[in-house]
MOPAC internal coordinates of N, CA, C and O (Angstrom, degrees):
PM7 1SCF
backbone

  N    0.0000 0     0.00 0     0.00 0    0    0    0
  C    1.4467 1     0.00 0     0.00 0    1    0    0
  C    1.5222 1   108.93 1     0.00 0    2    1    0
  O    1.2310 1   126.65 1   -34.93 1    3    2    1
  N    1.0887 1   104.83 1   145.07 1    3    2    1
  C    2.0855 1   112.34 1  -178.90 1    5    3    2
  C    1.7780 1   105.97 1   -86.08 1    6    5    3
  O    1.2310 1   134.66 1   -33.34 1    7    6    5
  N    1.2147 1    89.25 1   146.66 1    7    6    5
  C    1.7094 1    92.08 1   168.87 1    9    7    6
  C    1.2840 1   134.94 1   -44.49 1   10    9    7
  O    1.2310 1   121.95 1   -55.73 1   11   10    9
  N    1.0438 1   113.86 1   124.27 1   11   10    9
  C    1.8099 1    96.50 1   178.89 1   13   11   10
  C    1.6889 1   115.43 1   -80.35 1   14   13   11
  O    1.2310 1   122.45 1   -60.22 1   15   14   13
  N    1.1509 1   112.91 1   119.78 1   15   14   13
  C    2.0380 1   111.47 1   161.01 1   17   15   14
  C    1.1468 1   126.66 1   -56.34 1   18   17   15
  O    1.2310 1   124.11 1   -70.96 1   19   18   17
  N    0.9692 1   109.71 1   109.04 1   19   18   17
  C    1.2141 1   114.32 1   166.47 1   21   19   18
  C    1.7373 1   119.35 1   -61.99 1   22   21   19
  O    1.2310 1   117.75 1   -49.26 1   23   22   21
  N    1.2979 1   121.88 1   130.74 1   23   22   21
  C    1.6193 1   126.11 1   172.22 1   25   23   22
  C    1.1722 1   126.47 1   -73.62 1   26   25   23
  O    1.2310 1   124.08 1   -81.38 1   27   26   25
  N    1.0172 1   109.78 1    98.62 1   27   26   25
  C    1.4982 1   127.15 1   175.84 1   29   27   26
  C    1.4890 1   121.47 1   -92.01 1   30   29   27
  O    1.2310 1   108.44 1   -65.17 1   31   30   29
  N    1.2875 1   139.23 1   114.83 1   31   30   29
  C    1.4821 1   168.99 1   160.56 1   33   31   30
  C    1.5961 1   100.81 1   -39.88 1   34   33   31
  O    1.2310 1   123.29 1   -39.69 1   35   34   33
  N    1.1369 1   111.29 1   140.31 1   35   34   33
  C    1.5197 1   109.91 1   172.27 1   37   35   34
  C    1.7521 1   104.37 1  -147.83 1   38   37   35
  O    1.2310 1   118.24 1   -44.61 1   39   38   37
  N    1.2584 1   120.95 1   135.39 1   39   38   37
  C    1.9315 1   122.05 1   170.40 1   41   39   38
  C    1.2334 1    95.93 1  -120.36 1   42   41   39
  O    1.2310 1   134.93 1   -20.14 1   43   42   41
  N    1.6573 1    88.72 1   159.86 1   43   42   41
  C    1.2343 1   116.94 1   173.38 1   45   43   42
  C    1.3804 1   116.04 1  -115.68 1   46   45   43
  O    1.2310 1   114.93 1   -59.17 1   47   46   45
  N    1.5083 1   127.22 1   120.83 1   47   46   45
  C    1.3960 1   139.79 1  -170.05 1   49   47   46
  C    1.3297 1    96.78 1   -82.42 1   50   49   47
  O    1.2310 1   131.89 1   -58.44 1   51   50   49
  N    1.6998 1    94.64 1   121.56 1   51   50   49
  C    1.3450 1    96.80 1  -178.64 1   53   51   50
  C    1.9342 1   117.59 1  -135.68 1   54   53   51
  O    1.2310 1   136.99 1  -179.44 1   55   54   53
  N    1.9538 1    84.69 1     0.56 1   55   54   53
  C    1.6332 1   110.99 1   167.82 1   57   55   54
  C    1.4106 1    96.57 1  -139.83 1   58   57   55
  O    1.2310 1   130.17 1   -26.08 1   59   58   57
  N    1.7770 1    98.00 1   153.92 1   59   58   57
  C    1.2912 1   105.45 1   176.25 1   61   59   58
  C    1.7790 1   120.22 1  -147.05 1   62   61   59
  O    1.2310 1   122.92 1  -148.59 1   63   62   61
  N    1.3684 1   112.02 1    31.41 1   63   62   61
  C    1.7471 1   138.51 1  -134.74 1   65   63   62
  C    1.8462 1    70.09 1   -84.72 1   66   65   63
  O    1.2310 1   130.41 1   -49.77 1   67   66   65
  N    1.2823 1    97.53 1   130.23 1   67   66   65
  C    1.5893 1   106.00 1   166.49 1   69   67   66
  C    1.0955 1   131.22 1    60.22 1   70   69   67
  O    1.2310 1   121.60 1  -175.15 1   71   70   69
  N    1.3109 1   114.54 1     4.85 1   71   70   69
  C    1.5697 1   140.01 1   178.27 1   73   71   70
  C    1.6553 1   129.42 1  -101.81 1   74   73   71
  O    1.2310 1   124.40 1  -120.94 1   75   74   73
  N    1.1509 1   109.16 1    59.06 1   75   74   73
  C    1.6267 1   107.77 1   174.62 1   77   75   74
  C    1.3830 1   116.34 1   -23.90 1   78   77   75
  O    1.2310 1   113.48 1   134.73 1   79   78   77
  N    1.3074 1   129.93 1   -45.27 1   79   78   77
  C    1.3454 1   122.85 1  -136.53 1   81   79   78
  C    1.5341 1   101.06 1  -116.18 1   82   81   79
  O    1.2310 1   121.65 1  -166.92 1   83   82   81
  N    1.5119 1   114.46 1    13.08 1   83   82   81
  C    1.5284 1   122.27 1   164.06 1   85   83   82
  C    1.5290 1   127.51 1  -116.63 1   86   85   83
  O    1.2310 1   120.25 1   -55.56 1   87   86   85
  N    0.8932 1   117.12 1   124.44 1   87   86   85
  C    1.4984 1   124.45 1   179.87 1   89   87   86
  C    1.7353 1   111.36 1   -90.18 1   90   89   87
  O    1.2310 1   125.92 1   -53.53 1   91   90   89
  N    1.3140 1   106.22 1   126.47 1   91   90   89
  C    1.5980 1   107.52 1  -174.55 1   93   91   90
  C    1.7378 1   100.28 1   -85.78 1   94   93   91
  O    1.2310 1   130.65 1   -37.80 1   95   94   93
  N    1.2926 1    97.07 1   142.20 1   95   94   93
  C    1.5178 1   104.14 1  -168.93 1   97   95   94
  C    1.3742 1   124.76 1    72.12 1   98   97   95
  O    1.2310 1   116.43 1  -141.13 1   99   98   97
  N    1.0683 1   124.39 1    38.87 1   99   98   97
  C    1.4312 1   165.32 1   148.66 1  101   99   98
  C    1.5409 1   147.84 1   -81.11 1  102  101   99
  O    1.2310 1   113.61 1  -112.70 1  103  102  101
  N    1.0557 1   129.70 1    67.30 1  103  102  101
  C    1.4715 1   116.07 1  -165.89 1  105  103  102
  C    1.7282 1   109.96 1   -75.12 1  106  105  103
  O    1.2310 1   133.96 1   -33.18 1  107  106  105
  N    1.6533 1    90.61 1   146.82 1  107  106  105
  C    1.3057 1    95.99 1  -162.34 1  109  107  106
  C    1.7660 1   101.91 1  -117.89 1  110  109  107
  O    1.2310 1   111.62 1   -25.90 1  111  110  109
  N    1.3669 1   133.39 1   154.10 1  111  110  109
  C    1.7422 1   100.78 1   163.62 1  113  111  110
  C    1.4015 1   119.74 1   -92.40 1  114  113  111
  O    1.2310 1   124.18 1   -21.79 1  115  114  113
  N    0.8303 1   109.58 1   158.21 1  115  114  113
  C    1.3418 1   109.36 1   177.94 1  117  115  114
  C    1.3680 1   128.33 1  -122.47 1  118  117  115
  O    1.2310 1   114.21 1   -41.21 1  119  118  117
  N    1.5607 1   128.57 1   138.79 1  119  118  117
  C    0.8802 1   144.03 1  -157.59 1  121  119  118
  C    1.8809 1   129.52 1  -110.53 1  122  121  119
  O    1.2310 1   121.20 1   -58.49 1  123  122  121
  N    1.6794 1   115.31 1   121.51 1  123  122  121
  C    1.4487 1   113.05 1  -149.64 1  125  123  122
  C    1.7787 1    93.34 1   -65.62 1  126  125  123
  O    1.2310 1   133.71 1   -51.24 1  127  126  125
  N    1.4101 1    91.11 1   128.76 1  127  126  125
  C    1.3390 1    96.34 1   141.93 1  129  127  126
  C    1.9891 1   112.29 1  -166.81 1  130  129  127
  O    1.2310 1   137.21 1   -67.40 1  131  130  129
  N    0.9632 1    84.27 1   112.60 1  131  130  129
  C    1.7284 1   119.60 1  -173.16 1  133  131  130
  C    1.7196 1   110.22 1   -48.66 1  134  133  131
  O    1.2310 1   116.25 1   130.96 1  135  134  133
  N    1.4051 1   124.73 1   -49.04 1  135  134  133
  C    1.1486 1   115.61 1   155.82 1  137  135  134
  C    1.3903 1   136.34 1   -28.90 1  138  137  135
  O    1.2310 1   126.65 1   117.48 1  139  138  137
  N    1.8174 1   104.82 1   -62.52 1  139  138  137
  C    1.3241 1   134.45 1  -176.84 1  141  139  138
  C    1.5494 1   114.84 1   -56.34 1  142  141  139
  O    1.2310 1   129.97 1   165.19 1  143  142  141
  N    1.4242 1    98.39 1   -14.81 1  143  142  141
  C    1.4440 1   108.40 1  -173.82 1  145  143  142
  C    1.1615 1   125.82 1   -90.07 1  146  145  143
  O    1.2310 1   137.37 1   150.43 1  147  146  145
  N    1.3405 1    83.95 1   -29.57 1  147  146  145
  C    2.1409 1    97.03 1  -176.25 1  149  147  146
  C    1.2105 1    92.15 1   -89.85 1  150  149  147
  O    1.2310 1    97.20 1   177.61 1  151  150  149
  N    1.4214 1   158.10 1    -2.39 1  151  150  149
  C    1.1197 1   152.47 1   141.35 1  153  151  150
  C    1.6693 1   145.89 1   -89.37 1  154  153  151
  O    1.2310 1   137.23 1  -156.36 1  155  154  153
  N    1.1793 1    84.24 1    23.64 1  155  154  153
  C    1.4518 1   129.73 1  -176.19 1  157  155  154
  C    1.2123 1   114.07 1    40.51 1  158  157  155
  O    1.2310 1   126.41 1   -99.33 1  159  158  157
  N    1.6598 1   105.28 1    80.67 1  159  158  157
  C    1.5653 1    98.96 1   172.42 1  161  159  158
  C    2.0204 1    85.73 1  -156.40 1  162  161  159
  O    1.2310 1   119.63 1    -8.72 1  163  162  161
  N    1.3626 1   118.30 1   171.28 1  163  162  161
  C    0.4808 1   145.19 1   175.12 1  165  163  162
  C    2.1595 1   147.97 1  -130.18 1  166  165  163
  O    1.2310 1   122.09 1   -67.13 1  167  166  165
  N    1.2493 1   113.61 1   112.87 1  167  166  165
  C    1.5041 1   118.88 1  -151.27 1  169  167  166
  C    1.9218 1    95.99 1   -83.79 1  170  169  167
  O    1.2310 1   136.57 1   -51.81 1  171  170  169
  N    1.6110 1    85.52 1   128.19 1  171  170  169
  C    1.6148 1    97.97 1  -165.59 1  173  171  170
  C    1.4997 1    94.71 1  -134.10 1  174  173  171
  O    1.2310 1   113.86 1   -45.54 1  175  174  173
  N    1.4346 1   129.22 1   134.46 1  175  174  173
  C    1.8176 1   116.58 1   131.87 1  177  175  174
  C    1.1199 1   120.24 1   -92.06 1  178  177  175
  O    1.2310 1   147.05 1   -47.97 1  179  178  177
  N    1.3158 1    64.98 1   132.03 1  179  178  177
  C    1.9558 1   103.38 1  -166.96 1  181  179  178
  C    1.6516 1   108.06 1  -100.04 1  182  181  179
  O    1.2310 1   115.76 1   -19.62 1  183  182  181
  N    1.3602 1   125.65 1   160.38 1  183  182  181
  C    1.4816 1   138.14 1   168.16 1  185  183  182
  C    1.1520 1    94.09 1     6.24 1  186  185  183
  O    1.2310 1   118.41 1    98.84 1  187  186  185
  N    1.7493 1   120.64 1   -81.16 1  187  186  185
  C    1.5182 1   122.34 1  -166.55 1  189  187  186
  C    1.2648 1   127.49 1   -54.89 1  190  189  187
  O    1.2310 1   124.98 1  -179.97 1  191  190  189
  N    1.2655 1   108.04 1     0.03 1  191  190  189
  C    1.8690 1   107.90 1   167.76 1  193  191  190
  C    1.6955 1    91.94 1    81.84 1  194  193  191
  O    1.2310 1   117.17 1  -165.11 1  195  194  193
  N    0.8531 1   122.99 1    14.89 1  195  194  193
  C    1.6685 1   110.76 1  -167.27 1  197  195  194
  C    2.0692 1   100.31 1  -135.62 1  198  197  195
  O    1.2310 1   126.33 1   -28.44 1  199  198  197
  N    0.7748 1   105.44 1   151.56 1  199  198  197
  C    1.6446 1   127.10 1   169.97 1  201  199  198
  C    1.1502 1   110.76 1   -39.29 1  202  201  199
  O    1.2310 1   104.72 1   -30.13 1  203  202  201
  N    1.2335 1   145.84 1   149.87 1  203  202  201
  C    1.4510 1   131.66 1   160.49 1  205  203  202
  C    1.6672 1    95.21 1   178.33 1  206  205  203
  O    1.2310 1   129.32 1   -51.85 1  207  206  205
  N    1.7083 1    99.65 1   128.15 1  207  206  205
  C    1.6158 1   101.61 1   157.68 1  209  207  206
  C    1.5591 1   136.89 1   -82.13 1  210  209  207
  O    1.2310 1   120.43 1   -40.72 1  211  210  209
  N    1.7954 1   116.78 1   139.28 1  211  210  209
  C    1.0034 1   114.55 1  -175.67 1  213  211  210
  C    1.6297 1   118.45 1  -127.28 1  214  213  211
  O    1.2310 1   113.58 1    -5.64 1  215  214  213
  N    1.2759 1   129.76 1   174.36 1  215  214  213
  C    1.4759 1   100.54 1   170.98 1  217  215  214
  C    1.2045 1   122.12 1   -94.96 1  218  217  215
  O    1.2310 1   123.21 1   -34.34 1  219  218  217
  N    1.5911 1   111.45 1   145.66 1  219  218  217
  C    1.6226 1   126.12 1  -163.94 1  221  219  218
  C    1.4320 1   100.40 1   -45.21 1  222  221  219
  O    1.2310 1   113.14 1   153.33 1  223  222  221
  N    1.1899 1   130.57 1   -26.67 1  223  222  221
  C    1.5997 1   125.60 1  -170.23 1  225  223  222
  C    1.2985 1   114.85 1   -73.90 1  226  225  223
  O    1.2310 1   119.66 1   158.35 1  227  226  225
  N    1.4537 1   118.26 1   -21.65 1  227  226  225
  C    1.4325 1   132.92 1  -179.26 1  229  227  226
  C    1.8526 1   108.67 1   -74.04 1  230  229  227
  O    1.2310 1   122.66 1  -179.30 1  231  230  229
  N    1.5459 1   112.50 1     0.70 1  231  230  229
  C    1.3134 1   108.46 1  -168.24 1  233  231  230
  C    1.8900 1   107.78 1  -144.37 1  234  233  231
  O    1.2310 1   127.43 1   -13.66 1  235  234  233
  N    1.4056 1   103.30 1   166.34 1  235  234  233
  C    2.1478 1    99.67 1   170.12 1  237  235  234
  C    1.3801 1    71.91 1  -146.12 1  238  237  235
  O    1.2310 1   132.93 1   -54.25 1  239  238  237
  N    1.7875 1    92.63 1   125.75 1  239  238  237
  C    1.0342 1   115.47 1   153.30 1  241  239  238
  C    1.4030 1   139.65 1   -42.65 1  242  241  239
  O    1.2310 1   101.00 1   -99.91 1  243  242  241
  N    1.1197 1   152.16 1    80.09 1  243  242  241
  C    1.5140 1   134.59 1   179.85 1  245  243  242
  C    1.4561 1   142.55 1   -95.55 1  246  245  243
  O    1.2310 1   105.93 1   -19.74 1  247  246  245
  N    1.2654 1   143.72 1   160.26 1  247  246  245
  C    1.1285 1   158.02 1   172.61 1  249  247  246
  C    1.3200 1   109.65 1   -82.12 1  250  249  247
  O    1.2310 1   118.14 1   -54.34 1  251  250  249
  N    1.6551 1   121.15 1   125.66 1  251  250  249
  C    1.3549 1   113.81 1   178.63 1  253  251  250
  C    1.2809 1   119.46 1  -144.62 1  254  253  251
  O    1.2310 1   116.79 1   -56.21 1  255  254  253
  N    1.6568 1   123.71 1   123.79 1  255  254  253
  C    1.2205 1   107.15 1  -158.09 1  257  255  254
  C    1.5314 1   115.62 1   -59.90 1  258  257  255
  O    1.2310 1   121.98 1   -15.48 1  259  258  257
  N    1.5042 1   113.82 1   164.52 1  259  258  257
  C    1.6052 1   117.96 1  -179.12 1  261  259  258
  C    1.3058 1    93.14 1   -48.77 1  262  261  259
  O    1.2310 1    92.47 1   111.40 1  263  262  261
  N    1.1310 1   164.46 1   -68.60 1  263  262  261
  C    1.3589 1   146.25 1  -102.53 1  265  263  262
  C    1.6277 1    77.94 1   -91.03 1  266  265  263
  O    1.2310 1   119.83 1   114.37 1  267  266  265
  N    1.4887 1   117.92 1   -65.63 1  267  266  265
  C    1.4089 1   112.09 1  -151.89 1  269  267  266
  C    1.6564 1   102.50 1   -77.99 1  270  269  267
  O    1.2310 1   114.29 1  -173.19 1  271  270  269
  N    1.0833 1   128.42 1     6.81 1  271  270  269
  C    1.5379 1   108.44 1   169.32 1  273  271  270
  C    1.7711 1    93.80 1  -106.20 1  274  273  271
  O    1.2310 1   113.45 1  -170.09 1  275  274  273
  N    1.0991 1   129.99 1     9.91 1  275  274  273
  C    2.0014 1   122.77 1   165.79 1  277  275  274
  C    1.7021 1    82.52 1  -100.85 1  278  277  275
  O    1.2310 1   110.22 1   123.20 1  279  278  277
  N    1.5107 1   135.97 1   -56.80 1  279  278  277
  C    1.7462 1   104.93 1   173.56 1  281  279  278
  C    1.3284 1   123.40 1   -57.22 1  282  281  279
  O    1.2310 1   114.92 1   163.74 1  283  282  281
  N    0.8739 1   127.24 1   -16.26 1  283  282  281
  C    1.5575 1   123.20 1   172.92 1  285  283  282
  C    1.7300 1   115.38 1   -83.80 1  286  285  283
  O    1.2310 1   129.19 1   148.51 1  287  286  285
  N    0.9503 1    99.89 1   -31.49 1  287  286  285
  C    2.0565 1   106.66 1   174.03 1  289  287  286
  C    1.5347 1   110.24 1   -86.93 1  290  289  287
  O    1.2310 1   120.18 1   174.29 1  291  290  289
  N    1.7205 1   117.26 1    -5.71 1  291  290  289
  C    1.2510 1    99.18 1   153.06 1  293  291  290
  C    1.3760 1   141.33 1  -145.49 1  294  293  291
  O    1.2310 1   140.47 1  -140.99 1  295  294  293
  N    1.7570 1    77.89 1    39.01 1  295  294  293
  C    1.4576 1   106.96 1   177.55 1  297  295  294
  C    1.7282 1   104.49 1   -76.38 1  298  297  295
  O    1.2310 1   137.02 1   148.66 1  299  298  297
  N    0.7958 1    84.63 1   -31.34 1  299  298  297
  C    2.0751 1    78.31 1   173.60 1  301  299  298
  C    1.3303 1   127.45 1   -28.53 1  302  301  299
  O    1.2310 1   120.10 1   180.00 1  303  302  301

């Protein structure tokens, strides 16, 4: 049997007002968390390599083919 993929979420920074640790025009991945959502924000690593919520308006969601979300997980 083949591996299964896991689905991975990806945004696009498209505000960055008060935010050091985001670069606009940037995709970032993003990470579920369901709370954060209904309160309109959204869980991203950002610059700092670390977790952090922002608001959903600061981002567009995107779709990315497999190839470019395995270059982006090991572009680190």
């Amino acid at each position: 049997m083949g591996k299964t993929k896991t689905k991975r979420e990806f945004a696009l920074c498209i505000e960055n007002k008060d935010c050091e640790d985001l670069e606009k025009r940037k995709i970032y991945q993003v990470l579920p968390d369901e709370d954060a959502a209904k309160e309109g924000y959204i869980r991203v690593i950002d610059e700092s390599e670390e977790d952090y919520l922002y608001p959903i308006s600061y981002f567009v969601l995107i779709q990315l083919p497999l190839k470019a979300q395995e270059a982006i997980q090991t572009a680190g």
